[in-house]
N, C-alpha and C positions, 0 to 999 in steps of 0.2 A: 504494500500500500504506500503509496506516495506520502511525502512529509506536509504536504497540504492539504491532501485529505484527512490527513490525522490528525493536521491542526482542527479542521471542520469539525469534526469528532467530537475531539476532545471538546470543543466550544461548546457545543450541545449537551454537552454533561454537565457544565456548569450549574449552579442553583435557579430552579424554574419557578421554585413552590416557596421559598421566602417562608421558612417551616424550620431554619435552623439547621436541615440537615441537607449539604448539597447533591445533587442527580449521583458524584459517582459514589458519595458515603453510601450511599440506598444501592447500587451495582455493588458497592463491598460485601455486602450484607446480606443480599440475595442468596448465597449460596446455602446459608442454612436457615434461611425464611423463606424461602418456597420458589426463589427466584422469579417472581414477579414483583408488581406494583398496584395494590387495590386503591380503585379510584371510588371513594366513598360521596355522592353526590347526596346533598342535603340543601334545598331551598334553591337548587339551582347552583352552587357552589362544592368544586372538589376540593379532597383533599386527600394529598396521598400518603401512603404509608408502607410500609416496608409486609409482604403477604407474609397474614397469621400474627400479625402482632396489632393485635386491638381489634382487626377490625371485621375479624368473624366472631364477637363475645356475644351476637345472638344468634348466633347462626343454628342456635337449638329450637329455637321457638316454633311454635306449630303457625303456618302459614308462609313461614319463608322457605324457599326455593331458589335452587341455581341452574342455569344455562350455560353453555360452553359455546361461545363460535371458534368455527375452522375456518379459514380461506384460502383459495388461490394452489390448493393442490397440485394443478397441471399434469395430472399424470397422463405421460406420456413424453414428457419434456424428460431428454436424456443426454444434454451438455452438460461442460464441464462443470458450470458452473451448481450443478447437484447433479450427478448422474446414475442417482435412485430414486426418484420424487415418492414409491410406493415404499420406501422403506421409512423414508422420513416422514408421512403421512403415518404409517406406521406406527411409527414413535410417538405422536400425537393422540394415537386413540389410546396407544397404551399407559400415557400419561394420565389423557382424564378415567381411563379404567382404575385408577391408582388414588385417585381423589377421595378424600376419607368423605365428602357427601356428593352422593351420585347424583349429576346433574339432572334433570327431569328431560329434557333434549338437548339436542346441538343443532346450532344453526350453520350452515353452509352459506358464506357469501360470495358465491361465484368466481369461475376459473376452475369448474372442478376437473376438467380435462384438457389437452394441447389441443388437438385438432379435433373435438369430437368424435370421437370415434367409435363405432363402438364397443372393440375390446377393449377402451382408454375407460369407458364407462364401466363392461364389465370387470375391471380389475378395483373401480373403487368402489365398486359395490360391496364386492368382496373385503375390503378390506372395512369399509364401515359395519358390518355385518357380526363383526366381532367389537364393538361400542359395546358398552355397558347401555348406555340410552339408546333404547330402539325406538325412539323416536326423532328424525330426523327431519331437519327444514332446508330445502336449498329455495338461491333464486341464482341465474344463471348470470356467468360472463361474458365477456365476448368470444372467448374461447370456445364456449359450447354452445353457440351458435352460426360456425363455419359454414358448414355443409350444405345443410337445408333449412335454413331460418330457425333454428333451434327447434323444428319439431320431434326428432330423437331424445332433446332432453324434455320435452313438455309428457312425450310419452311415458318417459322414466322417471322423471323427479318433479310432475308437475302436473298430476294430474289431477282433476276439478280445480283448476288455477282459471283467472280470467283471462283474456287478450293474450298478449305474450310468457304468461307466465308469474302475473300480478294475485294477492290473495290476501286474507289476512286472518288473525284466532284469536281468540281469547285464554289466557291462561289465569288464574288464582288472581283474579283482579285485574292483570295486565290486556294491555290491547297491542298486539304484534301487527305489523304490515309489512309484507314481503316486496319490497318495488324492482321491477325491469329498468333499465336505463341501458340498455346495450343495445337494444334490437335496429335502433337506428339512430347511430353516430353522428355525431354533427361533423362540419366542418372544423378543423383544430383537433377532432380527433375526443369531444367533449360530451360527456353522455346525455341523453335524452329520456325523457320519459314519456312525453306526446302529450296530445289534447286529451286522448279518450282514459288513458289511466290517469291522467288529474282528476277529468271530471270523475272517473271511480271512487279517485281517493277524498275528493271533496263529498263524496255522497258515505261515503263509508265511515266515516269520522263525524258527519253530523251528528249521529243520535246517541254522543262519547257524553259524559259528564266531565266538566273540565277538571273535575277531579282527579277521573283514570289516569294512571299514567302509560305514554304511548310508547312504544317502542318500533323505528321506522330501521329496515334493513333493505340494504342494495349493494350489487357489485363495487361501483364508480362512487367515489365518494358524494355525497350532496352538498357537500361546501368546497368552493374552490379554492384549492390545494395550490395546482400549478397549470397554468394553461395552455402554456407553452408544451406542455407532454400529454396534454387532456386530461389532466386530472382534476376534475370539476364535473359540473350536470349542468349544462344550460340553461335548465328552466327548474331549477332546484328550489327556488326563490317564491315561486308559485306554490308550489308543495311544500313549502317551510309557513307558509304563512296561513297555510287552515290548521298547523299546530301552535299557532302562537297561541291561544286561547286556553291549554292543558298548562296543567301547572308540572307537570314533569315531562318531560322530551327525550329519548335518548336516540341515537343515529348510529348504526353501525355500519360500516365499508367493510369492503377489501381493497383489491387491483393496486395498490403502493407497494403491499408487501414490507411496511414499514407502521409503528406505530406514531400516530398522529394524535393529538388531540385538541378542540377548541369547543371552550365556553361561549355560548351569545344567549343572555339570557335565560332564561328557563331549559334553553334546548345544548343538549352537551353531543357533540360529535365526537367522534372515536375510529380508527380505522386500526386494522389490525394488520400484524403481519402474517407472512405464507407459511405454509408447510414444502413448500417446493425450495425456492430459491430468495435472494433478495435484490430490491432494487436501489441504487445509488439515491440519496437523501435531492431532492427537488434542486436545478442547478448546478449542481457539481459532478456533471458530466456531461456530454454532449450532450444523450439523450437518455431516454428511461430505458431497461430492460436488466434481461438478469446479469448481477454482479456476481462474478467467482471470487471466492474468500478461501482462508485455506483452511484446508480440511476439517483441522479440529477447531477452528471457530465456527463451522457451519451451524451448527443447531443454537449456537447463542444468537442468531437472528433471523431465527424462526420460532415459530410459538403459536399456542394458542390465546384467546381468550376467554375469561371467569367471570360468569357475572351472576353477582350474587342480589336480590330483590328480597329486600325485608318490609315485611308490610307495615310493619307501625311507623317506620320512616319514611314511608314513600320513596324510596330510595335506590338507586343501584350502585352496589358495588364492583367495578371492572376491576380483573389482576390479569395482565398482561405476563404469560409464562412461557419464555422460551422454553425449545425443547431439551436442550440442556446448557451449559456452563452460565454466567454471570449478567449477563448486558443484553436485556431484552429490546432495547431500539438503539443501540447503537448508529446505527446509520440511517437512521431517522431524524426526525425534525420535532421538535415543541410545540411548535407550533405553523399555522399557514405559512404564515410571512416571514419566517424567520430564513430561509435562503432564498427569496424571489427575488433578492438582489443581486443574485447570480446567476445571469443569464449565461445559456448555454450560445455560444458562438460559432455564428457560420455564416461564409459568403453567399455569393449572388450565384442563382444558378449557373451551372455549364451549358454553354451551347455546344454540340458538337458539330463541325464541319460535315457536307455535304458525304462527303468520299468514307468519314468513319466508319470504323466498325458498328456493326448493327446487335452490339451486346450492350445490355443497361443492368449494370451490378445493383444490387439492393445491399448497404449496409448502414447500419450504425442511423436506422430507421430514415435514411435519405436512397432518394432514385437518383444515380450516379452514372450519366449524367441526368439533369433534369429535365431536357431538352435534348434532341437529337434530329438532326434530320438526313432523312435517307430518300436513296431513288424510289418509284414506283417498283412493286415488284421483289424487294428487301424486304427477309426475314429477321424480323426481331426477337432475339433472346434474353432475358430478364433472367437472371442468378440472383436467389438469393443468400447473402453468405452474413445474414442475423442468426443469432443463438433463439429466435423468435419468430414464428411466421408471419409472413404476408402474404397481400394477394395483389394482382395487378387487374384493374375495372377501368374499361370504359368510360367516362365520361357521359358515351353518349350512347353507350350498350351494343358498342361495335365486337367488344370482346368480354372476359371477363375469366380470370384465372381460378385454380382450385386453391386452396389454402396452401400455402410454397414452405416448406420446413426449409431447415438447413442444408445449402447445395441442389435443392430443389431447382426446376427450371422452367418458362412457360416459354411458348413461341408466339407469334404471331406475322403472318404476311401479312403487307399492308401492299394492297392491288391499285388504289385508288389516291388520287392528290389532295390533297389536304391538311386538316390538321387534328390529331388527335389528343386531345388532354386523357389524363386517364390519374387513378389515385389506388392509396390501399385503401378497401373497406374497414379493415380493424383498427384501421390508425389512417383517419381520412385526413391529418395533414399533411399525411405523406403525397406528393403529388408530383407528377409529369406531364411531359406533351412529348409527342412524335408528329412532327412535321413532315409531308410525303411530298416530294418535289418530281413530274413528271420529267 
């Protein structure tokens, strides 16, 4: 790891919580207090504390109950930078199997597969299947909706869901809602949720007591993180504001693969980190995707999440538990904004000369070059050489590739003069044009 990165790091452990005890005294400590960080939420306000000191002293009480989220599995993802996603998935169920009070479910917040697939499906079935909680929630990623608009995963982990895959229950008091924000991408790469499952979620939340407290989960964060990598909902803002009105709020993500968290009010956001792999903290890399770490630091930055709900306090408590050693967000952020002022740096696209070669690399989530123009008649080869798939789409639905793994390849002849834009659907800032000159 670079000595700048480490400076980043390290900054990030500095004292967040102004509690006396600074971010790495609490990573010191971890190791024989449960290695996480329970986020105790009372009146709208956290406070953290080192897990199992304090702040499960009622955790006997008849009425309170815990929850486990998992996210961002990927199984199927087999680079370097984890090249066993089901072993460390794994290690996740057999952690909360270990949990001295068995959670009542676990929530799934999407990515549970690389390209959908689905032996990628069958192998995490399998391996959820051995949980202690047989009760299980997903909502899906962008991941698991490659192929065929996520209907493979509505079949298997979503079934009587509305629209895409939206839904919501009631537990011991609580009200859960399962949101989609993947099905269709914005430009930037920024999740969405639509007109029709707003109006859902405004009609489903009407007949709540603003007493209930609500619990809102999605893949794609709902507060914007980083936008420059899509990490945001673009119409998040709309759906934050038929919860204003609850006097408890909680949000849980995935897709960072990093923990996050921010206070606004009543409503506390939270995203968690993966079971697969992790990604570079917002800005301090080119772009997002998985980071290789070495080996025996792997599981300290992954993990699941603990949340624990005590009903006399109206309250959740989050413990962020990596899968093993000390530092559960290490290459995370505190907060939104705390590295937005490190823009990730890049020139102006490439054009290529007429006579170039007719190959366009995909790397480091850029089409390389961006631009290209060829004769009529010139077959174009797109490699992608990401540790992450993409795909290459028409524009204008002239073409449209299958999901491109690593060293993957698509072609296309361009017979006619023109001009083609074209983008990746999973990451729609990625984008291109082919220029065909007769």
């Amino acid at each position: 790891m670079s000595d700048k990165k480490q400076d980043v790091i390290d900054q990030k452990l500095q004292d967040l919580n102004n509690d006396g005890v600074d971010r790495r005294g609490f990573l010191k400590c971890m190791a024989w207090a449960g290695t996480g960080v329970v986020w105790t939420l009372t009146g709208g306000l956290p406070v953290s504390r080192a897990f199992g000191k304090g702040a499960d002293r009622n955790a006997g009480k008849a009425g309170d109950f815990t929850f486990v989220q998992i996210s961002d599995s990927h199984i199927g993802f087999n680079k370097p930078a984890n090249p066993d996603v089901t072993a460390t998935l794994q290690t996740a169920i057999n952690k909360i199997n270990a949990m001295p009070k068995q959670p009542d479910f676990i929530i799934h917040t999407g990515d549970l597969s690389q390209l959908s697939k689905p032996s990628e499906f069958d192998t995490l079935d399998q391996v959820l299947k051995g949980a202690s909680a047989k009760q299980i929630y997903f909502v899906p990623g962008e991941h698991d909706m490659l192929v065929d608009n996520g209907e493979q995963y509505l079949q298997r982990f979503a079934k009587g869901s509305k629209g895409t895959g939206w839904y919501s229950f009631d537990h011991k008091g609580l009200h859960f809602v399962g949101l989609v924000n993947v099905a269709n991408l914005k430009a930037g790469g920024l999740g969405s949720l639509g007109h029709e499952q707003l109006e859902w979620l405004e009609d489903d939340l009407k007949s709540r007591s603003a007493s209930t407290p609500i619990v809102l989960f999605a893949h794609i964060p709902l507060w914007t993180i980083y936008p420059d990598w899509g990490w945001g909902t673009d119409d998040s803002e709309q759906a934050l504001s038929y919860v204003k009105r609850f006097g408890s709020v909680t949000v849980l993500n995935g897709h960072i693969h990093q923990v996050m968290q921010k206070i606004e009010g009543r409503v506390s956001f939270h995203t968690a980190m993966s079971t697969a792999f992790p990604q570079p903290a917002p800005g301090t890399a080119p772009s997002a995707g998985p980071m290789k770490v070495p080996a025996d630091q792997l599981q300290r930055v992954l993990g699941i999440t603990d949340v624990n709900y005590v009903v006399s306090g109206r309250s959740l408590a989050i413990v962020d538990s990596p899968l093993g050693g000390s530092s559960p967000a290490a290459f995370g952020s505190a907060g939104g904004g705390a590295s937005a002022a490190m823009q990730a740096t890049s020139g102006p696209p490439v054009t290529a000369p007429a006579d170039a070669k007719s190959e366009i690399k995909i790397d480091n989530f850029v089409f390389n070059p961006a631009a290209v123009t060829v004769k009529s008649g010139t077959q174009v080869t797109w490699t992608n050489r990401d540790d992450i798939p993409h795909t290459v789409d028409s524009s204008q639905g002239k073409f449209k590739s299958p999901p491109l793994d690593t060293d993957q390849q698509f072609q296309f002849r361009f017979t006619e003069a023109g001009e083609y834009p074209y983008f990746c659907r999973m990451h729609p800032k990625m984008t291109g044009r082919v220029v065909v000159q007769t």
